[in-house]
C-alpha positions, 0 to 999 in steps of 0.5 A: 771109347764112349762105350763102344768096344773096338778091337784094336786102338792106338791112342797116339794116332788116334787109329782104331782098327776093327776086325769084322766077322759075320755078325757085322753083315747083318742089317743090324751089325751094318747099323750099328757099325755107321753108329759107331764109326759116327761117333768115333770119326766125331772124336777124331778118329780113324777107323779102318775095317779088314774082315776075318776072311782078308785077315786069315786069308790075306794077312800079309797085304792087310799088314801092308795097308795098315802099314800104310795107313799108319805112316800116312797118320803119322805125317 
């Protein structure tokens, strides 16, 4: 999308959904993620962000939100 690679994209809500690791809590990853989600809320896009640690550690309640979130886009 524009050049800009993301995890997970669904076109017919136009939801992009990003997966953090360590490399995006850096001064340089924290830049260029307010880039991206710049451009990409600039297309109309939603942008939501779990990290690795909510994902592996919490998958159920990061299911639930995104779940959410979804129904919510959908209306």
């Amino acid at each position: 999308i524009g050049g800009y690679i993301v995890d997970f994209y669904a076109a017919e809500i136009s939801l992009v959904i990003e997966i953090d690791g360590e490399s995006h809590f850096t001064a340089e990853g924290i830049s260029a993620d307010e880039e991206r989600t710049f451009f990409l809320k600039g297309l109309g896009m939603t942008i939501l962000r779990f990290t690795n640690l909510q994902v592996c550690q919490d998958l159920g309640s990061a299911l639930e939100y995104l779940r959410i979130q979804i129904e919510n886009l959908r209306k």
